[in-house]
C-alpha positions in Angstrom: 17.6 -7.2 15.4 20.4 -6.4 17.9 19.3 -6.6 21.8 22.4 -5.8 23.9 24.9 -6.5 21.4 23.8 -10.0 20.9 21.8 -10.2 17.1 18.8 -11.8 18.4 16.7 -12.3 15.1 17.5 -12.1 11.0 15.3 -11.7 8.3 15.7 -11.6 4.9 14.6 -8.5 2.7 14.4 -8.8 -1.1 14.4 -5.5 -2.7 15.3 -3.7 -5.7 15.1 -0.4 -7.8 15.2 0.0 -11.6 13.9 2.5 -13.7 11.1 3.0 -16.0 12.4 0.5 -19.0 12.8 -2.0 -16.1 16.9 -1.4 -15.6 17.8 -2.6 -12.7 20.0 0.0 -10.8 20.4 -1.8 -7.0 18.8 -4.5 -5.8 19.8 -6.9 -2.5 18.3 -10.5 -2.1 15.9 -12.3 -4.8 13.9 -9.7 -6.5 12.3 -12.4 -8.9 10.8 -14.4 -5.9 7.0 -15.4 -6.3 4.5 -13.2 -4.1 1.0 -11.6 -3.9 1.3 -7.7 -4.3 -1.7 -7.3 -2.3 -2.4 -3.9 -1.2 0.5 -2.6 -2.9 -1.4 -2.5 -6.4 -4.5 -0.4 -5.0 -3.2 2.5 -7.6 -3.7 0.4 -10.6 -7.0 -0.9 -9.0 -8.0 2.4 -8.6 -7.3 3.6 -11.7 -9.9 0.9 -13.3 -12.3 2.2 -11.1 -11.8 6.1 -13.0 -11.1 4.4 -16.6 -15.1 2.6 -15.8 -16.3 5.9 -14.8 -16.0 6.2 -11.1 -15.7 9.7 -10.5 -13.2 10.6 -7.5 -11.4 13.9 -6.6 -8.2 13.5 -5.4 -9.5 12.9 -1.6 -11.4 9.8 -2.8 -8.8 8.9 -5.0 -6.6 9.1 -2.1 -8.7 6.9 0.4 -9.4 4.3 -2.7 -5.4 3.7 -3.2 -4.9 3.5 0.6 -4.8 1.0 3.3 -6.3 3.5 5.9 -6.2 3.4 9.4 -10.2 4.3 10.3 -10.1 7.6 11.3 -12.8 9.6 10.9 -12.1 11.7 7.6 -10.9 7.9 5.8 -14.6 7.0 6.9 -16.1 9.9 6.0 -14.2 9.8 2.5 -15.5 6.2 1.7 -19.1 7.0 2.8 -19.0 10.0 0.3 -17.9 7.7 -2.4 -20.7 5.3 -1.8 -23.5 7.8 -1.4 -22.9 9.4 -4.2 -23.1 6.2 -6.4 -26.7 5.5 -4.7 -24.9 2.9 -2.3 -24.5 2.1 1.4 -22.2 0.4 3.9 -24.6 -2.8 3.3 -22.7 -3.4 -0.6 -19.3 -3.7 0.8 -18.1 -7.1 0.6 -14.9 -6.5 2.5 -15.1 -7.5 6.5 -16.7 -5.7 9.0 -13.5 -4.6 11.3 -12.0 -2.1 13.7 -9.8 0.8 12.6 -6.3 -0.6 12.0 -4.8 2.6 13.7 -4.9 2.1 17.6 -5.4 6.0 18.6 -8.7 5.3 15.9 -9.8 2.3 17.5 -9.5 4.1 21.0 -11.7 6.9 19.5 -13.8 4.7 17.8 -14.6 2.9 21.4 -14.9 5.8 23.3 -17.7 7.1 20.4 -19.3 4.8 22.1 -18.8 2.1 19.1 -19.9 -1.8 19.6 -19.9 -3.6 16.3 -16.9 -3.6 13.9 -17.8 -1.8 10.5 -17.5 -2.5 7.2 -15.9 1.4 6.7 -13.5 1.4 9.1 -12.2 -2.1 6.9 -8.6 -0.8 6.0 -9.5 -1.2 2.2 -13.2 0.2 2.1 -11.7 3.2 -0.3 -10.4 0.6 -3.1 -14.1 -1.3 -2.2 -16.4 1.7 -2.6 -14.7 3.0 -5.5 -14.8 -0.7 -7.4 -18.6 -0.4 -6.7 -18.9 3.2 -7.5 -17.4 2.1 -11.3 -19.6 -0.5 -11.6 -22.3 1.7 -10.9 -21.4 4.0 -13.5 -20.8 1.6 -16.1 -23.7 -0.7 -15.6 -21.9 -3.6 -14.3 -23.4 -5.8 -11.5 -22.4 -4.7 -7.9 -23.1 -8.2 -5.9 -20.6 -10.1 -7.6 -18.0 -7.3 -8.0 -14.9 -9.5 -6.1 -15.2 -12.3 -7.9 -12.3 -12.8 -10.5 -14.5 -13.0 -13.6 -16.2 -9.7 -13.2 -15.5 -7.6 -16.1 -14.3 -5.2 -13.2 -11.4 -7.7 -11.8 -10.4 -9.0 -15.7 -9.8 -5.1 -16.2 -7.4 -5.3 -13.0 -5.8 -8.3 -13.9 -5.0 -6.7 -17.6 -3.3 -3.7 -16.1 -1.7 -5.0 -13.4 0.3 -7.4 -16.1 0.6 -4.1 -18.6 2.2 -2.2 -15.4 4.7 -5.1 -14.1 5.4 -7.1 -16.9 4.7 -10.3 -14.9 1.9 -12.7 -15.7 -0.6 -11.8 -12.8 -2.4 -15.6 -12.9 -3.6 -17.9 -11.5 -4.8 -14.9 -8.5 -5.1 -15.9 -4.5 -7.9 -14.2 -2.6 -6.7 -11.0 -0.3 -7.4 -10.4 3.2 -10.4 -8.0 2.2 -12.0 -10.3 -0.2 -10.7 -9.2 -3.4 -8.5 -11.0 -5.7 -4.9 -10.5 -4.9 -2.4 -10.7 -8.1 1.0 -13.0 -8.4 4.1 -11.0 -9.7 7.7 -10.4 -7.8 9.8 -7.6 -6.4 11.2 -6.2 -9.8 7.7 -6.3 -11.4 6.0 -4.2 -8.5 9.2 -1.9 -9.0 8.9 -1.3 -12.2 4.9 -0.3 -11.9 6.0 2.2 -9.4 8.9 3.4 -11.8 6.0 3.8 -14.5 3.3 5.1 -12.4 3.3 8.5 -12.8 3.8 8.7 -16.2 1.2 5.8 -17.4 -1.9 6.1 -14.4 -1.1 10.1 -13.0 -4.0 10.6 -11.1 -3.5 7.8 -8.8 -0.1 8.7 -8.5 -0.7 12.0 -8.0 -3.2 11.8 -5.1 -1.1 9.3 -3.1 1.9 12.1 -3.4 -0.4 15.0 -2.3 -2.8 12.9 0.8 -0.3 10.7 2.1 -1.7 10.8 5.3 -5.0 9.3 3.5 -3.3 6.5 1.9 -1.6 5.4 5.5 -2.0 7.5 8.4 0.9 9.1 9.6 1.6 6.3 12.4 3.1 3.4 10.4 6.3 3.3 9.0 5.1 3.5 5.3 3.1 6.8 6.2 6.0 8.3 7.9 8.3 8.0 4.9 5.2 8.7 2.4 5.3 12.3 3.9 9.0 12.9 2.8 9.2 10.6 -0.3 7.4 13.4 -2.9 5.7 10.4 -4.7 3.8 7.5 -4.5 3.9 5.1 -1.5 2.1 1.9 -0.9 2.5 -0.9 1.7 1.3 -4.3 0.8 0.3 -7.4 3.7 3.3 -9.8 4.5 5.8 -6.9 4.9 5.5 -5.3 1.1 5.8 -2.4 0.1 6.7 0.0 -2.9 7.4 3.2 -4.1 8.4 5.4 -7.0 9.7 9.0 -7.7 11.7 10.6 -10.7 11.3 7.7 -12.6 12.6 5.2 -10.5 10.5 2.7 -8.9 11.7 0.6 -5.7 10.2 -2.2 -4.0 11.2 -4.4 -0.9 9.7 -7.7 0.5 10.8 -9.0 3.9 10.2 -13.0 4.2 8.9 -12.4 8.1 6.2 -10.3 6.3 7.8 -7.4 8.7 6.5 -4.2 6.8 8.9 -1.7 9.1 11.8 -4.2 8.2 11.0 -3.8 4.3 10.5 0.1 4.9 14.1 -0.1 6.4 15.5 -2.2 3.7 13.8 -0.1 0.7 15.4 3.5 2.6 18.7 2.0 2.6 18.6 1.7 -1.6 17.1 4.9 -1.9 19.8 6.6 0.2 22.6 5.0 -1.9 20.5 6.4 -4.5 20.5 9.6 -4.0 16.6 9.6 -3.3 16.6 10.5 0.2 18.8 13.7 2.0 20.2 13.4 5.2 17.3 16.0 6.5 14.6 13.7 5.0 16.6 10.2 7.2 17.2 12.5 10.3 13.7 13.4 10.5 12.4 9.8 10.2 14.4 9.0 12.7 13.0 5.1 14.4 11.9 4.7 11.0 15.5 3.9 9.5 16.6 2.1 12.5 13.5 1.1 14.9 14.9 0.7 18.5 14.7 -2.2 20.4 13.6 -1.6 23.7 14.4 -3.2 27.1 11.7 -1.7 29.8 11.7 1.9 29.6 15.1 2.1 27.9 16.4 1.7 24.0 18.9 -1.5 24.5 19.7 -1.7 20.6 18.0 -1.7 17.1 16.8 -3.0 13.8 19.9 -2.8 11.4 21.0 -3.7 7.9 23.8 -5.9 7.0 25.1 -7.2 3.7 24.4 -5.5 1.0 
């Protein structure tokens, strides 16, 4: 971070692509490092919830694989997927909380809103479509986060299938659910695989990217360009995959805009991203620093 010439603040981002057999084709940092993929796995969680008979178009599909930001369609999308598997807000079991999105939270206040909601939790879609599965396939709903439901032993199974990293022992996710162990290169080679082995999932993120992260953050902004899937994970993760390459980027400040930054840089060198797609993303590449009503430097990447 540059503020008046003078770097200011570092931070480290791990990152790497490879391809579908798990080649690695660039990579900067420690892609092996130990971390949690948290959100950034909501695809293959999602796609238990269709292979145990939830039944979501690709709007509900959308909203399950996303970390939304409460606006009203993301709500309306998870309330659809509950009511229709005989359920209400009540058999949630992530937090009740505001909108993450600001401009929703605003809204959401001016509604005339005084409680936080369980609906407006960022990942209500992946927890209404877990319920809505177990619903179909007869498995208990009360219990559904803890890591011995049949529901999260499924997860846990694909999740090592997809990454080729040993998931255990798990860590509990910001929601409630369990959150898997794995690295980098494992989460980059899921996204290298995911449209060939879980397509729906895959599919749905590329075509409602504005459902998976509104188009605020800098994970939505690139989602709308990137012609595949896109997912950001908590603790500045985040992951994504197109033509058979997957990429993923961890930044140890947990700074998802600095990971966004670091994973555009590899898919520039690439050949993933034109110099149309990074012009129009503008702050996204390199977010500005600002000193009062004026930009007085930016967010840049240096090594390799």
């Amino acid at each position: 971070t540059v503020r008046s010439g003078l770097v200011e603040a570092a931070d480290r981002v791990d990152v790497v692509a490879v391809d579908a057999d798990g080649r690695e084709l660039d990579r900067s940092g420690d892609p092996d490092h130990p971390l949690y993929y948290r959100s950034t796995v909501k695809p293959l969680q999602a796609h238990v919830a269709l292979e145990l008979g939830a039944r979501l178009d690709p709007e509900r599909l959308a909203v399950a694989c996303s970390s939304h930001g409460g606006f009203p369609v993301h709500v309306g999308l998870v309330a659809g997927i509950l009511e229709d598997a005989g359920l209400g807000e009540g058999h949630l079991r992530c937090p009740p909380a505001w909108p993450l999105a600001a401009r929703a939270r605003d809204e959401a206040h001016r509604r005339g809103e005084r409680r936080p909601r369980r609906t407006y939790h960022p990942c209500s879609g992946k927890h209404a479509a877990w319920l809505a599965a177990c619903v179909a396939s007869g498995l208990p709903t009360a219990d559904y986060l803890d890591p011995s439901h049949p529901l999260q032993r499924r997860v846990a199974e694909v999740v090592a299938d997809a990454t080729g990293v040993d998931p255990t022992p798990c860590g509990v996710d910001g929601c409630g659910a369990p959150t898997w162990r794995g690295t980098v290169r494992g989460l980059a080679r899921a996204f290298a695989r995911l449209l060939d082995d879980h397509p729906e999932p895959a599919a749905a993120m590329s075509r409602f990217p504005a459902l998976v992260a509104d188009a605020l953050r800098p994970d939505g902004r690139l989602a709308m360009w990137w012609g595949g899937p896109v997912k950001v994970g908590a603790a500045g993760l985040v992951a994504a995959g197109r033509l058979g390459v997957g990429l993923a980027a961890k930044s140890r400040a947990g700074r998802a805009d600095h990971a966004v930054v670091a994973l555009i840089r590899v898919a520039r060198r690439l050949g993933l991203l034109t110099d149309a797609m990074r012009d129009d993303l503008g702050e996204v590449v390199s977010p500005p620093v600002w000193g009062g009503d004026r930009v007085v430097g930016s967010v840049e990447v240096r090594g390799s």
